[in-house]
PLY file of the C-alpha trace (Angstrom):
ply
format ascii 1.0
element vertex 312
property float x
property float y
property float z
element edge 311
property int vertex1
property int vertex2
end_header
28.65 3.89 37.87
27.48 4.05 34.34
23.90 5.32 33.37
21.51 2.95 33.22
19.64 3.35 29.36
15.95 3.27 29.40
14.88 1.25 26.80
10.90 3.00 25.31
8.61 1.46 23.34
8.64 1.52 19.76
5.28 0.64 17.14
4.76 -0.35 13.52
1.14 0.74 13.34
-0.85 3.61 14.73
-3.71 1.11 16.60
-0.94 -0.20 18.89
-0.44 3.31 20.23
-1.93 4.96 23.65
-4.12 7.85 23.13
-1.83 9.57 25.48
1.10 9.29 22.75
1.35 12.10 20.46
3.71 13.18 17.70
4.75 17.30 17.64
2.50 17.85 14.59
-0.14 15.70 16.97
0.28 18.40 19.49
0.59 21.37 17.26
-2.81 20.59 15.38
-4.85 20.51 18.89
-7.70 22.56 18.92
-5.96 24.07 21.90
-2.20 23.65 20.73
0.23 22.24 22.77
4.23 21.42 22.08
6.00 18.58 23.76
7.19 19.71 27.21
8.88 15.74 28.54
11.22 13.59 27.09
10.63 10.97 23.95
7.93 7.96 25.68
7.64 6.04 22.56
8.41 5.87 18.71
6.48 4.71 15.90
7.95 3.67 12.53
5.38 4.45 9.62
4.82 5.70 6.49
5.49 9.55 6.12
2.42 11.12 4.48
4.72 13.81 3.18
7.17 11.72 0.93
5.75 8.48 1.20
8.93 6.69 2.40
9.18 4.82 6.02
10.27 6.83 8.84
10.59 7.28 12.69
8.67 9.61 14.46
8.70 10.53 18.08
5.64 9.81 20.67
5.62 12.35 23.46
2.96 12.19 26.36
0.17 14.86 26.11
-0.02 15.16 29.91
3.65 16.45 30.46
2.88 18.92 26.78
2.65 22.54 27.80
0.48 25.45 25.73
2.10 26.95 23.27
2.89 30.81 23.22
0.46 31.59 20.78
-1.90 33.89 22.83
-6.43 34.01 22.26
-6.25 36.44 19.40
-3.61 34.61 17.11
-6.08 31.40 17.73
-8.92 32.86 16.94
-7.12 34.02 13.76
-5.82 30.82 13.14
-9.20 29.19 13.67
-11.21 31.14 11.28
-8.54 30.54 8.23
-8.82 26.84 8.49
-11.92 24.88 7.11
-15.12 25.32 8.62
-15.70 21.42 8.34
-12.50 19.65 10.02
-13.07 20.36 13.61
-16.95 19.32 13.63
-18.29 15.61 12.64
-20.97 15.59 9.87
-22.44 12.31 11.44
-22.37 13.09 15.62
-21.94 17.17 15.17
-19.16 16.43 17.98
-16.49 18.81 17.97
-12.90 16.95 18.44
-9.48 18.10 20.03
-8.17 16.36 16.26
-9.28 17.18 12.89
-11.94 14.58 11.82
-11.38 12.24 9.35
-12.32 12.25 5.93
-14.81 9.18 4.82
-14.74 7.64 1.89
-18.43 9.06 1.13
-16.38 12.24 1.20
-18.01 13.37 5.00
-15.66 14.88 7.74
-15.83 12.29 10.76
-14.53 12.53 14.26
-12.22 9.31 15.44
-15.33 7.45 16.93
-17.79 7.75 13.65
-15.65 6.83 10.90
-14.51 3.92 13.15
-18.12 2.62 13.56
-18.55 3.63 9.61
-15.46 1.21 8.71
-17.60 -1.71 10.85
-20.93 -1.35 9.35
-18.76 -1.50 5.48
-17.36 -4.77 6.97
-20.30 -5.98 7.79
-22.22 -5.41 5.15
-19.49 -6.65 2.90
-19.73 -10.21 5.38
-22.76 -10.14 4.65
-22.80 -10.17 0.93
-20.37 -12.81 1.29
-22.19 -14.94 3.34
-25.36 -14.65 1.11
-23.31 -15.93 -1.39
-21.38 -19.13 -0.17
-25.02 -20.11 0.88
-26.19 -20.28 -2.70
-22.63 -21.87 -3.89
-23.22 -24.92 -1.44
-26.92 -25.08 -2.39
-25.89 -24.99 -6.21
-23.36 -27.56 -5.61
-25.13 -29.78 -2.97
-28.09 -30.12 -5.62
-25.81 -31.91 -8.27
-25.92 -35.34 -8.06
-22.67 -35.56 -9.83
-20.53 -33.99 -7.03
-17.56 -35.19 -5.84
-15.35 -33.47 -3.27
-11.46 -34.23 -3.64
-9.63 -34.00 -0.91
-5.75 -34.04 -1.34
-3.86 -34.36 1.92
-0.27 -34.55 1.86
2.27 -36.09 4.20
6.01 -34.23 4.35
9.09 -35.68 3.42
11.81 -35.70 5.45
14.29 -32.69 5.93
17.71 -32.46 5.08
20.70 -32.95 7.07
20.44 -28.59 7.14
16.88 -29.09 7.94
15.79 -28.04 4.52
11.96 -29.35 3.87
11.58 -31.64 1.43
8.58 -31.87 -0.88
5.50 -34.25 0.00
6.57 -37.83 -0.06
3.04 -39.47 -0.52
-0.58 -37.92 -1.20
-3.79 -39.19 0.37
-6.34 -38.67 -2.24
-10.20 -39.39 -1.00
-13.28 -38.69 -2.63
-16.75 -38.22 -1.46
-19.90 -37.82 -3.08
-23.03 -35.20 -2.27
-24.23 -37.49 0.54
-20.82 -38.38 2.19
-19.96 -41.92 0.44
-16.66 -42.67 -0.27
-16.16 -43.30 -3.63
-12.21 -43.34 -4.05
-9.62 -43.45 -0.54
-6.30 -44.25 -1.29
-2.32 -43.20 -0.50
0.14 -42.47 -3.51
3.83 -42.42 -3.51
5.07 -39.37 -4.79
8.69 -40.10 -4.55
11.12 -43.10 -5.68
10.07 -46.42 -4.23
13.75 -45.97 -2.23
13.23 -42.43 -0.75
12.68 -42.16 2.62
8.97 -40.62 4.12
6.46 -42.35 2.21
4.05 -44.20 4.71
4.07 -48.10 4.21
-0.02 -48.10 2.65
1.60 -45.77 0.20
1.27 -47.50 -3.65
2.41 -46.69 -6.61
0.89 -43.18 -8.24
0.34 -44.61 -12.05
-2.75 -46.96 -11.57
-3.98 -45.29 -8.89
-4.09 -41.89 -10.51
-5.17 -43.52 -13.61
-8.26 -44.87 -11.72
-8.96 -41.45 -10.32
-8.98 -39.68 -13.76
-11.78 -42.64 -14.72
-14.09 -41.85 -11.85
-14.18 -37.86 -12.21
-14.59 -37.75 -15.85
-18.09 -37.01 -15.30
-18.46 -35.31 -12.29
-18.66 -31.69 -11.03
-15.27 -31.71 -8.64
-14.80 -29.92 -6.06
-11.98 -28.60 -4.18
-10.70 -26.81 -1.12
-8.48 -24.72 -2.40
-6.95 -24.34 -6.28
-3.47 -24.98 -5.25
-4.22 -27.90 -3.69
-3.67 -30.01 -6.52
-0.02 -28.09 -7.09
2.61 -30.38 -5.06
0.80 -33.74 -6.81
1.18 -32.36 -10.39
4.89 -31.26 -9.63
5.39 -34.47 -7.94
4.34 -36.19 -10.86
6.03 -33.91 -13.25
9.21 -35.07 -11.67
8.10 -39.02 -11.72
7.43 -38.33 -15.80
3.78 -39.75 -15.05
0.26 -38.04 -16.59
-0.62 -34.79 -15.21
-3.66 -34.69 -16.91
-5.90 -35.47 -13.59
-8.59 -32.31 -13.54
-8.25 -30.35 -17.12
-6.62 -26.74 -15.96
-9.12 -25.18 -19.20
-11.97 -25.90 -17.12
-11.19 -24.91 -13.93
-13.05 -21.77 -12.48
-12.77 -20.71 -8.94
-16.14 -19.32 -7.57
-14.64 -16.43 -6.14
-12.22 -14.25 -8.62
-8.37 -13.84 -7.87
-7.95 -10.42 -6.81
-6.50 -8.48 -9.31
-2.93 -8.29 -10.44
-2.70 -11.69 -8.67
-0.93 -14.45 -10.24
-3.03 -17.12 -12.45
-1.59 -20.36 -11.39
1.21 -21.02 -8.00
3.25 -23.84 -8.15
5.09 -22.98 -4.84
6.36 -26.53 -3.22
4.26 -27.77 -0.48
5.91 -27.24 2.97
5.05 -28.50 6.79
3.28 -24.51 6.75
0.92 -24.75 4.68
-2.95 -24.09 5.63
-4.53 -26.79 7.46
-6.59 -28.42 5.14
-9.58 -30.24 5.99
-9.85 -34.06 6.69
-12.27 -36.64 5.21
-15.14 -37.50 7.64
-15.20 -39.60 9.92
-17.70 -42.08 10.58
-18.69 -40.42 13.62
-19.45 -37.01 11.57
-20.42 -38.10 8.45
-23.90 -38.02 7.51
-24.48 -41.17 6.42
-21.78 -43.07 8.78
-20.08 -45.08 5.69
-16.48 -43.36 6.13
-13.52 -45.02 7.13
-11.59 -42.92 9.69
-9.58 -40.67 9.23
-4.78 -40.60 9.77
-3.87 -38.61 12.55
-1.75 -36.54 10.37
-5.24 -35.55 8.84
-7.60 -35.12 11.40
-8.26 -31.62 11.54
-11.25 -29.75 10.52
-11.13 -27.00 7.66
-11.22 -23.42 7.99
-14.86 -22.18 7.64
-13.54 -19.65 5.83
-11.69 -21.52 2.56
-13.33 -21.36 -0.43
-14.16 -23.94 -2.82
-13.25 -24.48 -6.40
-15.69 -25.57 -8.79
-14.38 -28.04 -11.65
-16.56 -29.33 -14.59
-14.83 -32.19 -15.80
-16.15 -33.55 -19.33
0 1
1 2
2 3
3 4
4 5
5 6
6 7
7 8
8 9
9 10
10 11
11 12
12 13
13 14
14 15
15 16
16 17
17 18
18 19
19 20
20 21
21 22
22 23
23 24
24 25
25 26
26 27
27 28
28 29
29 30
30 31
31 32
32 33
33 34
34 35
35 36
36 37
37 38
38 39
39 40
40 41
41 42
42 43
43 44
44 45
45 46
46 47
47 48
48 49
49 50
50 51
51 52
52 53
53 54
54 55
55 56
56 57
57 58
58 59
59 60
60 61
61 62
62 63
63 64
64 65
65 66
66 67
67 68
68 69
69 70
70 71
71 72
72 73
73 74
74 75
75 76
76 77
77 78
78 79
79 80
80 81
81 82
82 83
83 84
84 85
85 86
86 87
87 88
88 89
89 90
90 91
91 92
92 93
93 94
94 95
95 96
96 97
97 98
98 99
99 100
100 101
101 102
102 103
103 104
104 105
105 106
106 107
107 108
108 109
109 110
110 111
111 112
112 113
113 114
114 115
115 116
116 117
117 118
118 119
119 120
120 121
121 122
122 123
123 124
124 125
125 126
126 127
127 128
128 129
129 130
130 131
131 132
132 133
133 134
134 135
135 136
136 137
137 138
138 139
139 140
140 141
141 142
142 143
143 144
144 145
145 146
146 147
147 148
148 149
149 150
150 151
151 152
152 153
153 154
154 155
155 156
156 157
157 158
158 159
159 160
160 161
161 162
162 163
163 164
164 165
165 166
166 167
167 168
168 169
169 170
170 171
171 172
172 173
173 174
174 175
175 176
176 177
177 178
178 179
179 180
180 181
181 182
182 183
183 184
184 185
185 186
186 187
187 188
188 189
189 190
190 191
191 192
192 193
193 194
194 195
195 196
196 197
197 198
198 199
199 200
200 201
201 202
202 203
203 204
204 205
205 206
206 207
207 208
208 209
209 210
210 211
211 212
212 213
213 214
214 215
215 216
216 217
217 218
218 219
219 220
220 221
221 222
222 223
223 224
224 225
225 226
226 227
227 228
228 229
229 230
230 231
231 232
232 233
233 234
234 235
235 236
236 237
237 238
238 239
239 240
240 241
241 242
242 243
243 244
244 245
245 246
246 247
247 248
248 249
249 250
250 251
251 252
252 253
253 254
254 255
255 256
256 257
257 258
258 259
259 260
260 261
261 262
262 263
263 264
264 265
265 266
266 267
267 268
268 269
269 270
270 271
271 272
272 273
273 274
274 275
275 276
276 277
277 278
278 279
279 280
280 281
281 282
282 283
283 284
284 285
285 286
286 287
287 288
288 289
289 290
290 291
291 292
292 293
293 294
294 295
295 296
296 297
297 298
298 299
299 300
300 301
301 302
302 303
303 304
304 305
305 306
306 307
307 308
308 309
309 310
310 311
């Protein structure tokens, strides 16, 4: 009969593995040192510290590792020639099997400190964060010229490959500081023969030209600044105004991280973040809102954040 091959596990990051699983260097750098004694358990594909390049390491179980041959004396040597500081924490004083783990304050940590350091840095950087969407809706809530856009598309309809197809009409609703609608209407975004577009759907021009009226003067607001992306390329390709929020005074309130592009114009696609719905009239504060499509009745992610326009 032929052998029957034992498939093992295999990882991508070092969280997913057991604490039982360790590499021959693993072994080899126990305070006691062991060497791998069983057969390959698992493998782990990773960085290499060394060179830097990706690479496959094997995972052998500690509890089937035997002692290596070094005998008491040529430990003790081998002890005393290695740093003082990498076998006890600076925080707990613990001393671990591994060598601790430098911290970014520069202190020598065992496995269980630095991990508890890394939370309280998230935390506090929560925090911070926290503190500061607090005073962005507080800002924003006290101007009495806010209006929140809310651009929800609806997707055309794939190709005979399946290929998506951009947005065929836009819902664009706005809502002032206390919840009123000011502006709810659906916009073609394609030909008035294409396929997609639900029936309400009306033609973009004096719709959008409306629009462009009403936030002249207002502080906009927006979920995300790519929302407004698929619209302008949708009007691009209709040869209509693009000119709806002026891009020179757009400012998001929290910074692209660096080295990150300035503007996306990536087509809209049935994967793209939920975004949130207008209210209902069940959940708006002041009960004036018409309800809301099906195809928009989620609620957004507490954790987008807006972008501020000044319109003038």
């Amino acid at each position: 009969m032929p052998e029957t091959v034992r498939l093992i596990p295999s990882y991508t990051r070092w969280a997913e593995v057991p604490d039982h699983l360790r590499t021959t260097t693993q072994l080899a750098a126990l305070d006691l040192p062991r060497q791998a004694a069983g057969p390959v358990r698992a493998t782990i594909e990773t960085r290499n510290p060394g060179t830097g390049r990706k690479d496959e390491f094997d995972l052998y179980d500690v509890r089937e590792s035997v002692p290596t041959a070094a005998t008491a004396a040529q430990l003790l040597a081998a002890s005393t020639r290695r740093t003082t500081n990498t076998r006890t924490c600076e925080d707990c004083g613990a001393h671990p099997e591994t060598p601790c783990t430098p911290a970014a304050d520069g202190r020598a940590l065992c496995g269980t400190c630095a991990h508890i350091t890394r939370l309280r840095t998230r935390q506090a950087e929560v925090r911070a964060a926290a503190q500061d969407v607090a005073e962005t809706a507080a800002r924003l809530l006290a101007d009495e010229h806010l209006a929140v856009l809310q651009i929800g598309y609806t997707p055309g309809e794939p190709t005979a490959a399946k290929t998506p197809r951009p947005p065929a009409a836009a819902r664009l609703t706005v809502l002032d500081r206390t919840c009123h609608v000011l502006y709810d209407r659906t916009v073609r975004l394609t030909g008035p023969r294409t396929p997609g577009a639900p029936s309400r759907a009306i033609d973009p021009a004096p719709a959008l030209a409306d629009l462009t009226n009403l936030l002249a003067e207002r502080t906009v607001l927006l979920w995300s600044p790519t929302d407004p992306d698929p619209l302008y390329d949708a009007l691009r390709r209709l040869k209509l105004n693009t000119a709806l929020l002026p891009a020179a005074s757009t400012a998001c309130t929290r910074p692209p991280p660096s080295g990150a592009p300035t503007s996306t114009r990536a087509p809209a696609t049935c994967a793209d973040p939920p975004r949130p719905a207008p209210p209902t009239a069940s959940s708006c504060c002041s009960g004036r809102c018409p309800p809301t499509d099906q195809e928009e009745g989620r609620r957004p992610p507490l954790w987008r954040r807006p972008v501020l326009d000044r319109a003038r």
